[in-house]
C-alpha positions in Angstrom: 0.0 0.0 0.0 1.1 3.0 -1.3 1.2 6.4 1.3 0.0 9.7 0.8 3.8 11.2 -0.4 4.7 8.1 -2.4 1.3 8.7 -4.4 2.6 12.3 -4.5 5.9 11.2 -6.2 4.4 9.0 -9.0 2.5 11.9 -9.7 4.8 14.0 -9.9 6.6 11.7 -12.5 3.8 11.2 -14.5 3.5 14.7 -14.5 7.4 15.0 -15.1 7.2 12.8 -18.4 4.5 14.3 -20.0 6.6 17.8 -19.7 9.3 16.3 -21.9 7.4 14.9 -24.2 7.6 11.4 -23.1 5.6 8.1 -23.3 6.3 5.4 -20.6 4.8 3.1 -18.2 5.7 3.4 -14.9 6.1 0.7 -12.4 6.9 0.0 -8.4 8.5 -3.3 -8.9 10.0 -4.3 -5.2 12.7 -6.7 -6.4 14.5 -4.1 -8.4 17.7 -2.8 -7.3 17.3 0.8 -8.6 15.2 1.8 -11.6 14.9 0.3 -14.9 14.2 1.1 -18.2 13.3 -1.0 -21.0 11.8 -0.9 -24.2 9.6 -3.6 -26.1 7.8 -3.1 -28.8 8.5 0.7 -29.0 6.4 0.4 -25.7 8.2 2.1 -23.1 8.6 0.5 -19.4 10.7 2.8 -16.5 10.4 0.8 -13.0 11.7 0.9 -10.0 11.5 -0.3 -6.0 10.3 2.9 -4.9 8.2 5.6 -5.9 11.0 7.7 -5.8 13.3 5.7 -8.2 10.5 5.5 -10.9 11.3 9.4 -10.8 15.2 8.9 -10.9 14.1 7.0 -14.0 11.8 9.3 -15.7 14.5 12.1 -15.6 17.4 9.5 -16.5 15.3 8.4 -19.8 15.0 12.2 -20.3 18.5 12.9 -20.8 19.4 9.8 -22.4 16.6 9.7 -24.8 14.6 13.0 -25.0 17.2 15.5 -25.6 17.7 16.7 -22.1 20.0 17.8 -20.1 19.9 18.7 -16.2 22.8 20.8 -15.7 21.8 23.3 -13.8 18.9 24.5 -10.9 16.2 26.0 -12.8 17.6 26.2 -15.8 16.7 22.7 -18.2 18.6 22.4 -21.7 17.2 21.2 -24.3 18.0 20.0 -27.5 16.2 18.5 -30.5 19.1 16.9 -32.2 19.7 14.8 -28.9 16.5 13.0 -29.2 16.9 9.4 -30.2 14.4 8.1 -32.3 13.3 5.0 -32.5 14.1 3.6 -29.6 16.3 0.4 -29.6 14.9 -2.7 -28.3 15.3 -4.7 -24.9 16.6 -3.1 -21.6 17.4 0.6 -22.2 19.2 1.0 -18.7 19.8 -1.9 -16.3 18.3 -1.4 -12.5 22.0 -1.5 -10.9 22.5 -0.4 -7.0 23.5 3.2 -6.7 27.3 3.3 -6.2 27.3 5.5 -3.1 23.4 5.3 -0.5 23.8 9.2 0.3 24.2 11.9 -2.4 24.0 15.5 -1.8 24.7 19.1 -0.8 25.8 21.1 2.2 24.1 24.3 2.3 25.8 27.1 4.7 23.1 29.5 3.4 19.3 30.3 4.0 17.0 28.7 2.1 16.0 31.0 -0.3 14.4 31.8 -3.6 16.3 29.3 -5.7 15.5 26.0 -2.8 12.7 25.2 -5.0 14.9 24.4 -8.5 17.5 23.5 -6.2 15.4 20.1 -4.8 14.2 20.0 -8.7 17.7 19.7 -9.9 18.6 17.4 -6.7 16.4 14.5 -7.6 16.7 15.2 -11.6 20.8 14.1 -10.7 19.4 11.5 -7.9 21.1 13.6 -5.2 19.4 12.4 -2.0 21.0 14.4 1.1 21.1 17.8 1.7 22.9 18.7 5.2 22.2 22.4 6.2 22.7 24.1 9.4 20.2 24.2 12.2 19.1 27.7 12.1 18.1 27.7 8.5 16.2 24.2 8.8 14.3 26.5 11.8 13.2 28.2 8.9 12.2 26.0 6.5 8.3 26.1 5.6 6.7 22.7 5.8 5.8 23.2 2.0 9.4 23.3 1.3 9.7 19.9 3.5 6.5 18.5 1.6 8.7 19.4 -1.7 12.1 17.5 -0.4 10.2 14.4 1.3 8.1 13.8 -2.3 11.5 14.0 -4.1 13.3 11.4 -1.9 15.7 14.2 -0.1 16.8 13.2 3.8 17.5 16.7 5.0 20.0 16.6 8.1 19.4 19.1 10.4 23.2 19.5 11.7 26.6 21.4 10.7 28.6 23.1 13.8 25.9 23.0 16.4 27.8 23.6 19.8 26.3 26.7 19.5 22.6 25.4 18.7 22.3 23.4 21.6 24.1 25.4 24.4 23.6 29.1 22.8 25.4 31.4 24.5 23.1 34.2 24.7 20.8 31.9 27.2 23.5 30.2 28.7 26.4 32.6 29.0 25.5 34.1 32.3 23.8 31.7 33.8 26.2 29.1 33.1 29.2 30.3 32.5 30.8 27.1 33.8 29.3 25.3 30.7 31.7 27.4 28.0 35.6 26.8 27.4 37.8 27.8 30.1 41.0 29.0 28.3 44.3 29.9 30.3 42.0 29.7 33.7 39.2 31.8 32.5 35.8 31.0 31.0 34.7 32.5 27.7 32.5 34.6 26.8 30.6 32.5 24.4 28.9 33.4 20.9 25.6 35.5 21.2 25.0 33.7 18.0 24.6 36.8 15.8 27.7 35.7 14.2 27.6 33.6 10.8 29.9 31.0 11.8 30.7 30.5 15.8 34.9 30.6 15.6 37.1 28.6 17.8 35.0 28.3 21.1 34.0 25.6 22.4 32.1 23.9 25.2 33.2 22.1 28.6 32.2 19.2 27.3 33.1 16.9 30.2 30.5 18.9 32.6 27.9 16.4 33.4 24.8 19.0 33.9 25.6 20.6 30.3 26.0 17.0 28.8 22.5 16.5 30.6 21.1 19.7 28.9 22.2 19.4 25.5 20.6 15.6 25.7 17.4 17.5 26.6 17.5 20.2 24.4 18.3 17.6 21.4 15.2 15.8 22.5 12.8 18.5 22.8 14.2 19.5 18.9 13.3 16.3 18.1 9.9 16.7 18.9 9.2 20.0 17.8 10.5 18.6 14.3 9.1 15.1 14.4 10.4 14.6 10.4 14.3 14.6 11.5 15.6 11.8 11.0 19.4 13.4 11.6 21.1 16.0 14.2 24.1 16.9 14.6 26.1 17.1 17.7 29.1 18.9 15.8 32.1 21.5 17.3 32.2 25.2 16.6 34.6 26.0 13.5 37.8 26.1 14.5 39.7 25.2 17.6 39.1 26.4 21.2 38.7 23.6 23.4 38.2 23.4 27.2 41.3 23.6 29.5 39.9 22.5 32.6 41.5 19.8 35.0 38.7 17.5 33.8 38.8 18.3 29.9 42.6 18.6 30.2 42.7 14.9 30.9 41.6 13.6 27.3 45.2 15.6 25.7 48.1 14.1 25.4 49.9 17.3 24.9 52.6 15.0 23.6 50.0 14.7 20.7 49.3 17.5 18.2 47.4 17.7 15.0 49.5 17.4 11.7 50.4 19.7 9.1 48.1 18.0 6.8 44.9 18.7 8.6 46.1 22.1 9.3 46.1 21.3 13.3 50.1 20.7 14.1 49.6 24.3 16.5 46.8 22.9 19.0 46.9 19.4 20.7 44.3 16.2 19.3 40.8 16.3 20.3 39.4 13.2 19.1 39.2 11.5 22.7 37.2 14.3 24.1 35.1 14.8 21.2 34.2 11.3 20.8 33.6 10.8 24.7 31.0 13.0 24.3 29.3 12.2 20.9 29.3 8.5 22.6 27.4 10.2 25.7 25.2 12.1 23.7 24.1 9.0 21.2 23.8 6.6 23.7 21.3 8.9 25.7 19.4 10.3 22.6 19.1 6.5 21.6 17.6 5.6 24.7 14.3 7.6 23.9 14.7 8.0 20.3 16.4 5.1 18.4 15.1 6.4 15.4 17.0 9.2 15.4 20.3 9.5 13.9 23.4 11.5 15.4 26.0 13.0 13.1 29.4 14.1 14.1 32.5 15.1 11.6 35.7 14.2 12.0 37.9 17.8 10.7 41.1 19.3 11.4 42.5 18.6 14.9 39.6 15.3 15.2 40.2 13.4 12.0 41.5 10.1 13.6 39.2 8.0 15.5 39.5 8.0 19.3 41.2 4.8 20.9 38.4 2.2 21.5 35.6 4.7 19.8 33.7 3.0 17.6 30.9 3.7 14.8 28.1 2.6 15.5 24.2 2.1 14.3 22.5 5.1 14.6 25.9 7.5 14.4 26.5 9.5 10.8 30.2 10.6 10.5 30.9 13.3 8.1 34.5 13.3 7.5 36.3 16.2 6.0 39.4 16.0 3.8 39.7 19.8 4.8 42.5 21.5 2.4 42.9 18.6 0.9 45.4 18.4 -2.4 43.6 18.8 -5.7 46.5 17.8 -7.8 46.4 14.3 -6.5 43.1 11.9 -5.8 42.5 11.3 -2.6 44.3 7.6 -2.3 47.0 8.5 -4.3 50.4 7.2 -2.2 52.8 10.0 -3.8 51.0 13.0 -2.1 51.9 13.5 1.5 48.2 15.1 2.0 45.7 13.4 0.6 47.4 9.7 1.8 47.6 11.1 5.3 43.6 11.6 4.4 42.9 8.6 3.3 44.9 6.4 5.8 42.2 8.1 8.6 39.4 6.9 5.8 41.1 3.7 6.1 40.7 4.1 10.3 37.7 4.7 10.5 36.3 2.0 7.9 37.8 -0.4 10.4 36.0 1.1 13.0 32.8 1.2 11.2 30.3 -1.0 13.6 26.6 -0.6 12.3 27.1 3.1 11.5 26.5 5.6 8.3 30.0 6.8 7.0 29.9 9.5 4.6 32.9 12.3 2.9 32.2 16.1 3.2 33.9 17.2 0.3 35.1 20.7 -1.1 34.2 20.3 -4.5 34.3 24.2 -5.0 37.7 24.3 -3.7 38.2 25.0 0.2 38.8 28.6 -0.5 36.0 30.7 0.8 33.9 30.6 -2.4 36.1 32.9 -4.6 35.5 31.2 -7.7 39.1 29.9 -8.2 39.5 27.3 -10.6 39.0 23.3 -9.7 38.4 20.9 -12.4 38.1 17.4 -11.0 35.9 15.7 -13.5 37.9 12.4 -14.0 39.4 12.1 -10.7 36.0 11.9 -8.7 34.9 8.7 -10.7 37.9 6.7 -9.4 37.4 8.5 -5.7 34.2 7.6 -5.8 34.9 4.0 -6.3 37.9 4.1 -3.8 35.4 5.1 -1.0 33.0 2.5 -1.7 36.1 -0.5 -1.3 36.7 1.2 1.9 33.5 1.0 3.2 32.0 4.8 2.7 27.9 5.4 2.6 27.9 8.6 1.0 29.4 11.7 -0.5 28.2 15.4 0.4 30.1 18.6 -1.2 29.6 22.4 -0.1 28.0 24.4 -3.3 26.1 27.7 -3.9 23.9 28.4 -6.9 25.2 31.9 -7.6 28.7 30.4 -8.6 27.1 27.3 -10.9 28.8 28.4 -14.3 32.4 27.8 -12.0 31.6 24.6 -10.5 28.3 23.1 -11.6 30.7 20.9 -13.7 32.0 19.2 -10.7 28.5 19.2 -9.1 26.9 18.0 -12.2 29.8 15.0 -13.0 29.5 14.4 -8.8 26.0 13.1 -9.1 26.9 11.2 -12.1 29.8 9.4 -10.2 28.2 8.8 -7.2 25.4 6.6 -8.9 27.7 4.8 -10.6 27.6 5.7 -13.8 30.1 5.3 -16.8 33.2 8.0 -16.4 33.3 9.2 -20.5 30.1 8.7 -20.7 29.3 11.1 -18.2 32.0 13.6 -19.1 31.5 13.5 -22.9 28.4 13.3 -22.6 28.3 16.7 -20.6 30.3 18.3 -22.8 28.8 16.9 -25.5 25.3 18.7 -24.2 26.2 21.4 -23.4 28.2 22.8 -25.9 27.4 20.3 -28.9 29.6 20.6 -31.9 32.2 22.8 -30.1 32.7 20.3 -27.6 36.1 19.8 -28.9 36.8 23.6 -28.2 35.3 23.0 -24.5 37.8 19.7 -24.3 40.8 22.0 -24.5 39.3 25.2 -22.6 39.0 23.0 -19.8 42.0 21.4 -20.2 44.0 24.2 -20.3 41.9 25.1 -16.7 43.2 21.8 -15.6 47.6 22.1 -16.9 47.0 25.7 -15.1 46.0 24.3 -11.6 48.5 21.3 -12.5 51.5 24.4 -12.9 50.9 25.5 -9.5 53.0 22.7 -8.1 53.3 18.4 -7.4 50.7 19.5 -4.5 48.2 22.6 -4.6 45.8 23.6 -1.7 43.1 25.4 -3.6 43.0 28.4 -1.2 44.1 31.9 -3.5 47.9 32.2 -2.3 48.9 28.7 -3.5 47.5 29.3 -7.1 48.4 32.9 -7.7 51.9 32.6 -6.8 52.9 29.8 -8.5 51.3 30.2 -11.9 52.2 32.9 -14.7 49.9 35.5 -16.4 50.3 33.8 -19.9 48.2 30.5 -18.6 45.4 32.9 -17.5 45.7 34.2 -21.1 45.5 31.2 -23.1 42.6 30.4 -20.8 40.5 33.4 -21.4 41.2 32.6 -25.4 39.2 29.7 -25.6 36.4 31.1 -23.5 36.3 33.9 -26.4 36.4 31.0 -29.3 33.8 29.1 -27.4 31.4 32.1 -26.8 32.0 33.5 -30.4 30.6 30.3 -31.9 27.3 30.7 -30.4 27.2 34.6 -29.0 23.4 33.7 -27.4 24.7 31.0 -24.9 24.5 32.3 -21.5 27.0 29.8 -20.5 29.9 30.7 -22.5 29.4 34.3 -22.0 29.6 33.5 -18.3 32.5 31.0 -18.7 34.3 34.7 -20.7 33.3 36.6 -17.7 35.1 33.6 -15.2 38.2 33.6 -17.5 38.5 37.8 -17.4 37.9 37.3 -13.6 41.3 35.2 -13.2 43.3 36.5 -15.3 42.4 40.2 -13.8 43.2 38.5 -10.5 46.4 37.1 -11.3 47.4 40.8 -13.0 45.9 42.6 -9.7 48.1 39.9 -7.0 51.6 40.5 -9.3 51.2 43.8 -9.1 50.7 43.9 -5.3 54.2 41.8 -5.3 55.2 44.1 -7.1 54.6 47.7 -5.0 52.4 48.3 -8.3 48.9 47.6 -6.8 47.1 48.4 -3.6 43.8 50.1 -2.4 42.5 51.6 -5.4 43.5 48.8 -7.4 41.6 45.8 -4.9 38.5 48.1 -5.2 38.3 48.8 -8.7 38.9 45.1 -9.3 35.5 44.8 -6.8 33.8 47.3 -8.5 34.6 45.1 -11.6 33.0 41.6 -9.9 29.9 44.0 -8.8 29.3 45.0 -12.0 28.2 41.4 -13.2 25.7 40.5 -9.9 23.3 38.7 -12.4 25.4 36.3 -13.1 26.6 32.6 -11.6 29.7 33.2 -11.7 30.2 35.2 -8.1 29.3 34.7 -4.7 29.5 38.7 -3.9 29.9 38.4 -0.6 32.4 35.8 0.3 34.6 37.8 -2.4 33.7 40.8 -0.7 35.2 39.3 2.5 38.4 38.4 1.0 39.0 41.3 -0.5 38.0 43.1 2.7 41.2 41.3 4.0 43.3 41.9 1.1 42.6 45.8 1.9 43.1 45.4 5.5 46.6 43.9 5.3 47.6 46.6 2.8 46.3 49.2 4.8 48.3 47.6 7.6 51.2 47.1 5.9 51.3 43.4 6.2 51.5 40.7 3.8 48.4 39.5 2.6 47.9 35.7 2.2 44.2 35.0 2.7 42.0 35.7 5.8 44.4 37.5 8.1 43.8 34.9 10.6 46.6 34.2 12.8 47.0 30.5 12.5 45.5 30.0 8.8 48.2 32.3 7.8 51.2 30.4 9.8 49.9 27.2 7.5 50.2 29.0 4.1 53.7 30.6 5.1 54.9 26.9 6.4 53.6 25.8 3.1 55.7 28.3 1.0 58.6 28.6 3.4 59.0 24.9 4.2 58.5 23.8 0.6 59.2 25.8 -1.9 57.7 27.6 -4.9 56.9 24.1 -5.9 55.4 23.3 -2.6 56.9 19.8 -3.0 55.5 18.1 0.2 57.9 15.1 -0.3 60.1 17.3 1.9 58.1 16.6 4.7 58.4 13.6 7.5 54.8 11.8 7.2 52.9 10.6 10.1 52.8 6.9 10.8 49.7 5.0 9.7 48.0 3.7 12.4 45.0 1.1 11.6 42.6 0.4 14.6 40.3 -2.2 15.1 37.1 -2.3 16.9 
């Protein structure tokens, strides 16, 4: 028996197929792995075990067959010539398992405007997951839930969520004892007007504010009876508790590594994990149904000794500022194996529970719009975290830069379902830029030898790639954005992908010329004014830029060198990088940690 949203969602396929023209049956067939497509007669069949995989299948038979193409939110192409007429005979697509259970988004933004063609999109790619922080899912209207649920997304309501569950605004005079106590003192927590809480964190060893998140999580629980995930998930940053009871889980023998950018602070996976243990235990013993989610980041990548993962615990683990030259397994890069030897960790630790990789597939600068082109490598990473035992794959994204990275989200979805690696590439390419897709071949590729030039390793933040590339790359890449958009002047896309190439090479002129003594204020804010003029766009999201550029202007002003944030400590790791390695930031230089495999 069918319910009331599963109904909703054949509908909506029906519905769906009509729109493009289509004629199918469609069928809930139980024993089916995944959808199916076949085709007898000329008669079209599309089932699948779910109502929500007959509509996976009705989009899939779009693209392959009806001249679609779902590249971006909102925005369907279409193309006459792609339709394939007559259909050949016998199974069209074979029902296979998806390659990786979760497939999705995290959203560090407000639902807005665009969520609408944003779930659209989701389930036209089979993206199923969308992890957003706490305070937005406070404000997401139960028709926008209605929307996710009937297209088959789980939305986790989670990200950094000390702050959620012990805000300081209520808590900070009444408890002070329940904040950080840093150098003998207590904090002065977050009033949680801040967008991201920085580097202060709870006493998480005190047993009345263990007791209080526990209640808090429940009574969230029940206000929002359709969460199936929360997160119990650290501030950003560092900032842990100093007190004689928190002080007992460091070894302060034992600091983070230079991979994980955490070599300055000591390891905080035994207290963290001591208290997402506490926490999962207690919220299982009233809701079992409820899932916990924790990350394991910077200075808590490693699995604590004797922690294990189990049923009912979601780890998100984050290959932050991870190597871009190299895929994540790959043995010759210092970074990414140090990443995937904890992968390795925790997959033996893995009891019952949901594993799945927060990736950076926009780069793991702070959406500036820098180049990443990762199309091939994701298929084999994708198929390297499914030996080693990973559930899913999540990536950060915003609409408002799609022309930059929709490839990589686009090609992500593909990979993650398990589809062919060409296929999927060519066939992008193919779609969206039809008989100049040779053009687009070498445009991207010269994308890809630029980001390669930056070194054996790059860290995608701005530093790495500006100062280790040359102005004539950035050239020969904004050519073959001009061929591409003179072939067909009307394409939104390639006019964008001209405005994206005028963007780096104008910011590679604008950061030698600061080297240089040649560039400062006036220069950083006419190069601004420049971004602001195209705000219709996706190329730019304005105000992340803004705040880099804000920085750029406050380390001019102060007469210190610029290299990203002007944070202490995230400026320490790029020098270290360029000091310690080298223009060529060859990390063969440096001593690797020892790999360390636990068992449960």
């Amino acid at each position: 028996m069918m319910t009331a949203c599963e109904q909703k969602t054949l509908e909506l396929a029906h519905r769906e197929l009509t729109r493009f023209n289509g004629y199918a049956k469609l069928n809930v067939d139980p024993s089916l792995p995944s959808f199916e497509i076949r085709c007898t007669s000329g008669a079209v069949m599309i089932s699948g075990p779910t109502a929500v995989d007959v509509l996976y299948g009705v989009y899939d038979f779009a693209e392959r067959y009806l001249g679609y193409c779902f590249f971006e939110p909102g925005r369907d192409h279409f193309n006459a010539e792609n339709i394939v007429h007559p259909l050949p005979e016998g199974v069209l697509v074979k029902a296979r398992a998806p390659l990786m259970k979760n497939r999705g988004f995290i959203q560090e933004f407000p639902f807005d405007a665009d969520t609408p063609s944003l779930f659209d999109w989701m389930a036209k790619n089979k993206l199923n997951y969308l992890q957003t922080w706490m305070k937005y899912y406070d404000e997401l209207t139960p028709e926008l839930k209605e929307m996710a649920r009937i297209r088959g997304i789980e939305i986790e309501s989670g990200h950094h969520s000390f702050d959620y569950w012990i805000p300081g605004k209520k808590y900070g005079k009444t408890h002070p004892e329940f904040f950080a106590e840093i150098k003998g003192k207590r904090i002065s927590p977050s009033d949680g007007k801040g967008v991201f809480p920085v580097s202060g964190q709870l006493c998480t060893t005190n047993p009345a504010l263990r007791k209080e998140m526990v209640r808090n999580i429940l009574a969230y629980c029940k206000k929002y009876p359709e969460v199936r995930t929360v997160a119990v998930i650290p501030n950003d940053g560092f900032g842990w508790c100093e007190c004689r009871e928190c002080s007992a889980f460091y070894d302060k023998n034992r600091k983070g590594d230079l991979y994980s950018v955490s070599e300055h602070v000591c390891k905080a996976s035994g207290i963290y994990h001591d208290l997402v243990r506490y926490v999962a235990d207690q919220v299982h013993k009233t809701r079992p149904d409820v899932n916990v989610a924790f990350c394991a980041y910077v200075n808590y990548c490693t699995p604590a000794d004797g922690f294990t993962l189990d049923k009912g615990m979601v780890l998100h683990f984050a290959p932050y500022w991870r190597c871009i030259n190299h895929t994540i397994d790959d043995i010759e890069c210092p970074v990414n194996s140090c990443y995937a030897r904890d992968i390795r960790n925790w997959a033996a630790v893995k009891n019952g529970g949901t594993f799945n990789i927060y990736e950076y597939y926009m780069g793991v600068n702070p959406y500036v719009s820098l180049p990443m082109i990762h199309f091939h490598e994701m298929f084999h990473e994708m198929h390297w975290y499914a030996e080693n035992k990973v559930d899913g794959i999540l990536t950060q994204f915003h609409i408002p830069h799609w022309t930059v990275y929709g490839v990589n989200y686009y090609l992500m979805a593909k990979a993650a379902y398990g589809e062919g690696e060409h296929e999927s590439v060519n066939g992008m390419l193919q779609k969206l830029f039809g008989g100049d897709a040779s053009i687009a071949v070498r445009f991207y590729g010269k994308l890809k030898k630029l980001i390669r030039s930056a070194g054996h390793c790059h860290i995608p933040y701005p530093y790495s790639l500006l100062s280790r590339t040359t102005l004539e790359s950035y050239d020969t890449v904004r050519s073959f954005a001009l061929e591409l958009a003179a072939k067909a002047p009307e394409d939104r896309f390639r006019r964008e992908l001209v405005i994206w190439s005028e963007y780096l090479y104008r910011f590679k002129k604008l950061f030698d010329d600061y080297r240089k003594g040649e560039a400062g204020v006036a220069e950083i804010e006419a190069f601004r004014k420049w971004i602001h003029t195209y705000g219709d766009t996706r190329v730019f999201v304005h105000s992340w830029i803004d705040l880099l550029l804000d920085a750029w202007i406050d380390a001019v002003k102060a007469k210190k060198e610029w290299l990203h944030l002007n944070i202490d400590w995230e400026d320490e790791y790029i020098r270290k990088h360029r000091d310690l390695l080298g223009v060529s930031l060859d990390f063969y230089s440096l001593p690797l940690p020892p790999v360390r495999y636990t068992r449960p």
